[in-house]
N, C-alpha and C positions, 0 to 999 in steps of 0.2 A: 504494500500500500504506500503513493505516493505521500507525504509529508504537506504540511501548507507550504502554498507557494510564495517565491519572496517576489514581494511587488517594489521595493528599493533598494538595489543591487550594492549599492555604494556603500549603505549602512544598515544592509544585511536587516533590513525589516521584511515580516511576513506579513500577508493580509491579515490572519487572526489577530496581531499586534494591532495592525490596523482597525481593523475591525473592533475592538476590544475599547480602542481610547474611544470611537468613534461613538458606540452603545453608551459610553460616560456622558457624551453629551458634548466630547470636544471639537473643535472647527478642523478643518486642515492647518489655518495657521497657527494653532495649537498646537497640531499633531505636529506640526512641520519645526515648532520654537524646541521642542522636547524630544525629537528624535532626529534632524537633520533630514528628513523625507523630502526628497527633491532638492537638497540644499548642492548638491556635489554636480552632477553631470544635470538635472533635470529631466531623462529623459522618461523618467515614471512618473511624472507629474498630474497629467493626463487623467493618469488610470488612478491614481491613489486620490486625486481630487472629486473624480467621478467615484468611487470606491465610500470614502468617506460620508460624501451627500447621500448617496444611496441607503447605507446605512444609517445614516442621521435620518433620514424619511421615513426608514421603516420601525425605525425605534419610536422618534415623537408619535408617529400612525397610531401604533401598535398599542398606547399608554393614555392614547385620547378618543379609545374606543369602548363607547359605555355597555357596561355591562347590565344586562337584562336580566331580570328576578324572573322566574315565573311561581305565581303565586296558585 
């Protein structure tokens, strides 16, 4: 079984890392001040910034979705 894959080569970050700050609630330029993501070559930029939102979208979704009693 392949392993998470790494989405910032330079400093060796994985998406679940990604992923991870991203469910806390943090920005890219969050994720970007604390881990150097995209700071070296930039050429994950792209994908970690789309990566992040994505994640951010489905988390606040996910927590502003009311939940129904049935009585």
């Amino acid at each position: 079984m392949l392993g998470p894959m790494f989405v910032c080569i330079c400093n060796a970050l994985r998406q679940d890392t990604l992923e991870a700050l991203a469910e806390e609630g943090m920005s890219f330029d969050e994720i970007q001040n604390i881990t150097g993501c995209a700071g070296n070559c930039g050429s994950c930029r792209e994908h970690a910034e789309s990566l992040v939102a994505s994640v951010r979208t489905r988390h606040l979704t996910a927590r502003h979705i009311p939940v129904l009693s049935v009585a």
